[in-house]
C-alpha positions as a printed NumPy array, in Angstrom:
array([[ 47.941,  -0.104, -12.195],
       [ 48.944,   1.003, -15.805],
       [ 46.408,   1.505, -18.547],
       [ 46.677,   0.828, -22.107],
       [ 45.737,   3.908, -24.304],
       [ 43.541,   1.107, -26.457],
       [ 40.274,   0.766, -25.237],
       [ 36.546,   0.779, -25.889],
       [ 33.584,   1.825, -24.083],
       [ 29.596,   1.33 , -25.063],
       [ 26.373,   2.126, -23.263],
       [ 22.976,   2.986, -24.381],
       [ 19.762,   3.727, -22.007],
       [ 16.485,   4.774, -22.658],
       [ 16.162,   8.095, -20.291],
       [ 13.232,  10.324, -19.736],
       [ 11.853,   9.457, -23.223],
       [ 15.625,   9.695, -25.478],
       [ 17.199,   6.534, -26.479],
       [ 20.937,   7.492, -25.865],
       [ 23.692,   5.519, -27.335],
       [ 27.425,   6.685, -26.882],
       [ 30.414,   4.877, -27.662],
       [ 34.031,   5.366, -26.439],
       [ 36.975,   4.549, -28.832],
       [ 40.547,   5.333, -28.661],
       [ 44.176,   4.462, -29.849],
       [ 47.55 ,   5.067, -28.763],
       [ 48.426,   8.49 , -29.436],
       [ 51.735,  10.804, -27.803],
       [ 49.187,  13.472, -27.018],
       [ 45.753,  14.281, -25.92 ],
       [ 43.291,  14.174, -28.897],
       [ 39.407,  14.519, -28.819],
       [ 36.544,  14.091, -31.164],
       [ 33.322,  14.264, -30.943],
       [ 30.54 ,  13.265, -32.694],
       [ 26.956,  14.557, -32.043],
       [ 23.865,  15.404, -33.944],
       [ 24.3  ,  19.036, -34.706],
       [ 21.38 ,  20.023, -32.862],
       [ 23.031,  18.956, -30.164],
       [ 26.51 ,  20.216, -30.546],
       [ 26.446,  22.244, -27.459],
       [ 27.03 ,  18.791, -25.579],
       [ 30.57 ,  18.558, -27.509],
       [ 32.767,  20.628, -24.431],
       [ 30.758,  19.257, -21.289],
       [ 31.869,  15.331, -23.03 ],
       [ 34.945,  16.23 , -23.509],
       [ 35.325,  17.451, -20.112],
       [ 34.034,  14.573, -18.529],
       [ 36.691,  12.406, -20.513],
       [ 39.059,  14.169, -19.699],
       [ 38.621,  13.947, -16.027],
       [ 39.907,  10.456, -16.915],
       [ 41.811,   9.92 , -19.67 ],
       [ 45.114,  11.81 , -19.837],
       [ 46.94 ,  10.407, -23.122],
       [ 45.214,   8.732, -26.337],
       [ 43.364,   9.649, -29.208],
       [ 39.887,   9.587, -27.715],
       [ 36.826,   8.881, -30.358],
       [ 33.056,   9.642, -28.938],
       [ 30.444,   9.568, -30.722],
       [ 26.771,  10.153, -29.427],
       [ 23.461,   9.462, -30.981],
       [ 20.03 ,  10.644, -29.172],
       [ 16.644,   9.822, -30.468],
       [ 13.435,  11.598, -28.695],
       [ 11.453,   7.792, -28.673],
       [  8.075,   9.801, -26.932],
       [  8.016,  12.935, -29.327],
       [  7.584,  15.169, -26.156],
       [  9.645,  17.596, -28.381],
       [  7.113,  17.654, -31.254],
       [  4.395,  19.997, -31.03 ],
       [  1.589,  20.071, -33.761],
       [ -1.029,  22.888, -34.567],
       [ -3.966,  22.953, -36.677],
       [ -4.811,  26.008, -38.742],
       [ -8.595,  25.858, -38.351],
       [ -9.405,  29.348, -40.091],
       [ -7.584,  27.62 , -43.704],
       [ -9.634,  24.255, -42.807],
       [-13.079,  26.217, -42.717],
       [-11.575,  27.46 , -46.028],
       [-11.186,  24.475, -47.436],
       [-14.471,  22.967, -46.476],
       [-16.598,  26.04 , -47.884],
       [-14.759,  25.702, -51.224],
       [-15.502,  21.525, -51.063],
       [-18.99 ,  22.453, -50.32 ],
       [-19.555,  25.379, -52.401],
       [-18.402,  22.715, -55.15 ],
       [-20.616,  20.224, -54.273],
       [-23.678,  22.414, -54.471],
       [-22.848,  23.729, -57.839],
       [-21.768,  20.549, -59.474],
       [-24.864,  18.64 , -57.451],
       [-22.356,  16.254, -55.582],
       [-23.383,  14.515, -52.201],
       [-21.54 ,  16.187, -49.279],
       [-19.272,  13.26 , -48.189],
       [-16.644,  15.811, -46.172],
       [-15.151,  14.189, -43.396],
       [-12.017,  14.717, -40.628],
       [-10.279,  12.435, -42.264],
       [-10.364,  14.229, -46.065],
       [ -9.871,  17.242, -44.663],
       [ -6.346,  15.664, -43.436],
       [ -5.513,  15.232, -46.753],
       [ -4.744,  18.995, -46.95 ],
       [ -1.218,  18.735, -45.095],
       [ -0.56 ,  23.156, -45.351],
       [ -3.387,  23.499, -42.516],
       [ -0.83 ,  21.352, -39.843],
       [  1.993,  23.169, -38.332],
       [  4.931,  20.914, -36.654],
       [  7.127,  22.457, -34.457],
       [ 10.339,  21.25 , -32.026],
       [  9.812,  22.295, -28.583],
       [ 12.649,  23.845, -27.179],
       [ 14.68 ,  21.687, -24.617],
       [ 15.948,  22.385, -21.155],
       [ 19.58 ,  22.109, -22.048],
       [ 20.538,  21.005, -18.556],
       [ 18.144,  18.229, -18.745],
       [ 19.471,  17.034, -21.993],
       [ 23.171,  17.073, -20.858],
       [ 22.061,  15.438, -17.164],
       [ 20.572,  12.874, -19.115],
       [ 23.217,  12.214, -21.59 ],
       [ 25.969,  12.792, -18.714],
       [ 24.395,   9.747, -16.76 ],
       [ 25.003,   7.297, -19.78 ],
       [ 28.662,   8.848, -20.645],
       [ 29.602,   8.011, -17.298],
       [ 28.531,   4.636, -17.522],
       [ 30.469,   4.361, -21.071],
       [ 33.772,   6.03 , -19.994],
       [ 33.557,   3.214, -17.068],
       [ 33.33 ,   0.403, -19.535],
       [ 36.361,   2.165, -21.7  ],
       [ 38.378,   2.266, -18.057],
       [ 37.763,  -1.145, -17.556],
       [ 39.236,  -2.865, -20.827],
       [ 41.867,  -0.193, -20.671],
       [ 43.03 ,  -1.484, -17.222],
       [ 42.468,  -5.254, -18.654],
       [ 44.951,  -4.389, -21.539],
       [ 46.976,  -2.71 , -19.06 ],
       [ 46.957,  -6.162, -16.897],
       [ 48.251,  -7.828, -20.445],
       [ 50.792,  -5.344, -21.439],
       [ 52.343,  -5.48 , -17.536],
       [ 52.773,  -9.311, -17.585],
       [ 54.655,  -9.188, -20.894],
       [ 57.073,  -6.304, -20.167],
       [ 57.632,  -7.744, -16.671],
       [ 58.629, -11.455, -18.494],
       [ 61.021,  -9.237, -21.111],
       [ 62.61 ,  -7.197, -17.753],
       [ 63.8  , -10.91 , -16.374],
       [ 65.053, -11.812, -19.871],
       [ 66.908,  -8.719, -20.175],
       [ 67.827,  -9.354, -16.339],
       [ 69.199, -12.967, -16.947],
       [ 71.287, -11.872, -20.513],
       [ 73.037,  -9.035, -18.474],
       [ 74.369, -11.495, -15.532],
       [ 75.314, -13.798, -18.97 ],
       [ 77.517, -10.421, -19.672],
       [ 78.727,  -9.653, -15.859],
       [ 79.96 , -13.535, -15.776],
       [ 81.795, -13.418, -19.467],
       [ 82.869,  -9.934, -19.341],
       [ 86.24 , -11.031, -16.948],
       [ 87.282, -13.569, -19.299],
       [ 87.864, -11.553, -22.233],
       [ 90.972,  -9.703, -20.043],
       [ 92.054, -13.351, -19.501],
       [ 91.854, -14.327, -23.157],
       [ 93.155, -11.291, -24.069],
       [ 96.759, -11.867, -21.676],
       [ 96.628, -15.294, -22.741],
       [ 96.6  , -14.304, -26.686],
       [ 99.019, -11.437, -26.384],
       [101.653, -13.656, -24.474],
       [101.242, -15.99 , -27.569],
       [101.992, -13.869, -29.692],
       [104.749, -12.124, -27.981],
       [106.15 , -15.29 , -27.654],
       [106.152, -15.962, -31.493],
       [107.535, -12.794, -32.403],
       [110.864, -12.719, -30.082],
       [111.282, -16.493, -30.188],
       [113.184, -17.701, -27.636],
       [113.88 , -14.321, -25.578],
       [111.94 , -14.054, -22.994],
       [108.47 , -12.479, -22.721],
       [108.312,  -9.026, -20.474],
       [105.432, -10.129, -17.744],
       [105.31 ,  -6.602, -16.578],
       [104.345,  -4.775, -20.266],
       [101.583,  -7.904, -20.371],
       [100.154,  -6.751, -17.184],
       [100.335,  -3.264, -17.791],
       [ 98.507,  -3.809, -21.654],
       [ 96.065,  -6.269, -19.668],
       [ 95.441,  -3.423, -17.238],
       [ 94.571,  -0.824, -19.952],
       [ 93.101,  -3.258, -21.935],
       [ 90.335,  -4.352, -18.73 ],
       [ 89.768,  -0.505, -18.527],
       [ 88.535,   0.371, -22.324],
       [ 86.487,  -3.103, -22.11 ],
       [ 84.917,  -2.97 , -18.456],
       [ 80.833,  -2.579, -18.5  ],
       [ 80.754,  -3.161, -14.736],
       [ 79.16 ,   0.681, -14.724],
       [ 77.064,  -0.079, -17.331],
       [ 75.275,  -3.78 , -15.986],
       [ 74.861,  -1.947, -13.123],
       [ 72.693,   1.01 , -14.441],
       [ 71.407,  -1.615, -17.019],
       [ 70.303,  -3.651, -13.459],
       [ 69.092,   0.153, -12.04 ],
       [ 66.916,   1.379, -15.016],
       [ 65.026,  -2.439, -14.837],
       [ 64.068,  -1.992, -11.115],
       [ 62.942,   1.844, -11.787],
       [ 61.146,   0.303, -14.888],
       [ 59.334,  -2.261, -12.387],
       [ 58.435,   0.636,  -9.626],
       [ 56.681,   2.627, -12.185],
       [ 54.355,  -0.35 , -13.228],
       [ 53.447,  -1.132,  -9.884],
       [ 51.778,   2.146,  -9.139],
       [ 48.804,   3.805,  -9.785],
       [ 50.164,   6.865, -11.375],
       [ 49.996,   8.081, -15.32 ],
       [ 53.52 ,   6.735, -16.355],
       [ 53.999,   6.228, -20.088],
       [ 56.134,   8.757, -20.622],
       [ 58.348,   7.799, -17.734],
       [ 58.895,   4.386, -19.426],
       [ 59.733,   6.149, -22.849],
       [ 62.47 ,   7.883, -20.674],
       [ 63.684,   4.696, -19.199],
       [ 63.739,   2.864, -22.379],
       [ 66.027,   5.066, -24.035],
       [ 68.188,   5.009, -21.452],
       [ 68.349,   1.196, -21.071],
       [ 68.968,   0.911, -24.595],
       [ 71.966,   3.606, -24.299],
       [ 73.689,   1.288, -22.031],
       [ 73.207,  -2.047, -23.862],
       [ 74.759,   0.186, -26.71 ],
       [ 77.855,   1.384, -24.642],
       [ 78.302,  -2.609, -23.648],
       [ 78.115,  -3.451, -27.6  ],
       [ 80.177,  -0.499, -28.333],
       [ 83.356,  -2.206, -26.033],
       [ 83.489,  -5.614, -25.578],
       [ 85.301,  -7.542, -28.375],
       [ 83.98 , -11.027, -27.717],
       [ 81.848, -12.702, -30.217],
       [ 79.366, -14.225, -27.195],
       [ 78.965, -11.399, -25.553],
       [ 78.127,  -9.183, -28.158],
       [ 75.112, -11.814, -29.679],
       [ 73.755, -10.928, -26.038],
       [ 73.918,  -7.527, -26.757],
       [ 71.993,  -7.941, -29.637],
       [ 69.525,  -9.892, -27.551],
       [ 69.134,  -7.339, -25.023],
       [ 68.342,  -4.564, -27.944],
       [ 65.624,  -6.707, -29.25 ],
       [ 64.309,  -7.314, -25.756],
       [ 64.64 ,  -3.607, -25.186],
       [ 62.448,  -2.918, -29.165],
       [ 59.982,  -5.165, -27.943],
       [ 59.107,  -3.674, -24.82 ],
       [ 59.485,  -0.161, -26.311],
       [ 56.611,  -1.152, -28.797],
       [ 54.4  ,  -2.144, -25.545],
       [ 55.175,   1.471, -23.746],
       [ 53.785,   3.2  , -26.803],
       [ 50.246,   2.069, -25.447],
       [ 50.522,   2.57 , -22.419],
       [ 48.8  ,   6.133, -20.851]])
């Protein structure tokens, strides 16, 4: 089954207390491209992702971006400074006494004073963290897999229609292509004819001039490759390897021989076909672009 490089995956859990969101994006691309986006305190995810997408995406430009939250704050760990506290209270009371204030002190003025609180970040088990985060990339890349095979289904159903085109203009050709020899005898024994007047035409030099002229115009070799590269084309889409660059391949080759065909035939019909097949031939070469 072939994949389009276009695709887009999303998942977000809640796991072991971090709200994990990652995303999936990617275009067509010729080459393997990655990016990834993390919080920078987590940047030592960036090369275990990338592996992981890698495992199953060979061609693209690959976007992920990642975004964890710690919902529980199991990674927050606060300390009071009693020994500045007491401080604190002596100096309120010492005040009071002095000034003859009533003692109102209470937990929640002494609060007030935010240099007696310490907040620190626990450190994390980094294996935790990427198990965690691993378990929701997995189910993302599996989204992304699935509407790049769905594409996939789409671009195969249009090439395949453009392959029977093509595949009905070239018999068009192989049917035409023996008349022109005809209508090429038939209009040099005309005018033959008019130029010696009433001597009589040589039969033999029109057969011989026929005969050379049938070998610079034939595109028997030609169809037939034309008909080859078109089955090879269909093979390839019908299995479940990594082929895009095979098609690119084939596509230049099928439009080399609908070139050739253009390049000697000298019939007016025929050649419009030509220029049919070409565009049949652009058009699918804009579809192969995105495919992996």
């Amino acid at each position: 089954m072939i994949r389009s490089m276009t695709g887009y995956g999303r998942e977000r859990e809640l796991v072991n207390g971090r709200d994990i969101l990652i995303e999936i994006k990617s275009v067509n691309h010729r080459y393997n491209e990655y990016y990834v986006k993390l919080p920078r305190v987590y940047s030592y995810l960036e090369e275990p992702l990338k592996k992981l997408v890698q495992e199953n995406i060979s061609r693209g430009k690959v976007e992920i971006s990642v975004t964890i939250v710690n919902v529980s704050a199991t990674d927050t760990k606060i300390e009071v400074d009693t020994a500045l506290a007491g401080e604190y209270i002596n100096a309120m009371r010492k005040a009071n006494m002095e000034l003859g204030l009533m003692d109102d002190l209470s937990l929640s003025r002494i609060m007030r004073f935010q240099d007696i609180f310490t907040v620190t970040k626990a450190v994390e088990d980094t294996d935790a963290v990427w198990n965690d985060v691993k378990s929701v990339a997995e189910k993302a890349v599996s989204g992304f897999l699935s509407m790049r095979e769905a594409e996939g289904v789409k671009l195969k159903e249009d090439i395949s229609g453009r392959l029977s085109t093509i595949e009905d203009m070239v018999s068009k050709i192989e049917q035409a292509a023996p008349e022109m020899t005809k209508l090429y005898m038939d209009k040099l024994y005309s005018k033959l004819s008019e130029l010696l007047c009433d001597q009589s035409v040589d039969e033999q030099r029109i057969l011989t001039e026929a005969a050379i002229f049938s070998e610079k115009t034939a595109v028997d070799e030609e169809t037939v490759r034309l008909r080859s590269h078109i089955s090879q084309f269909r093979s390839l889409l019908d299995t479940e390897d990594i082929v895009g660059r095979k098609l690119d391949f084939i596509i230049q080759e099928m439009n080399r021989e609908a070139n050739t065909i253009g390049s000697k035939v000298q019939s007016l019909d025929i050649t419009r076909v030509v220029i049919d097949i070409k565009s049949e031939i652009e058009k699918i070469r804009e579809q192969v672009q995105n495919i992996e």
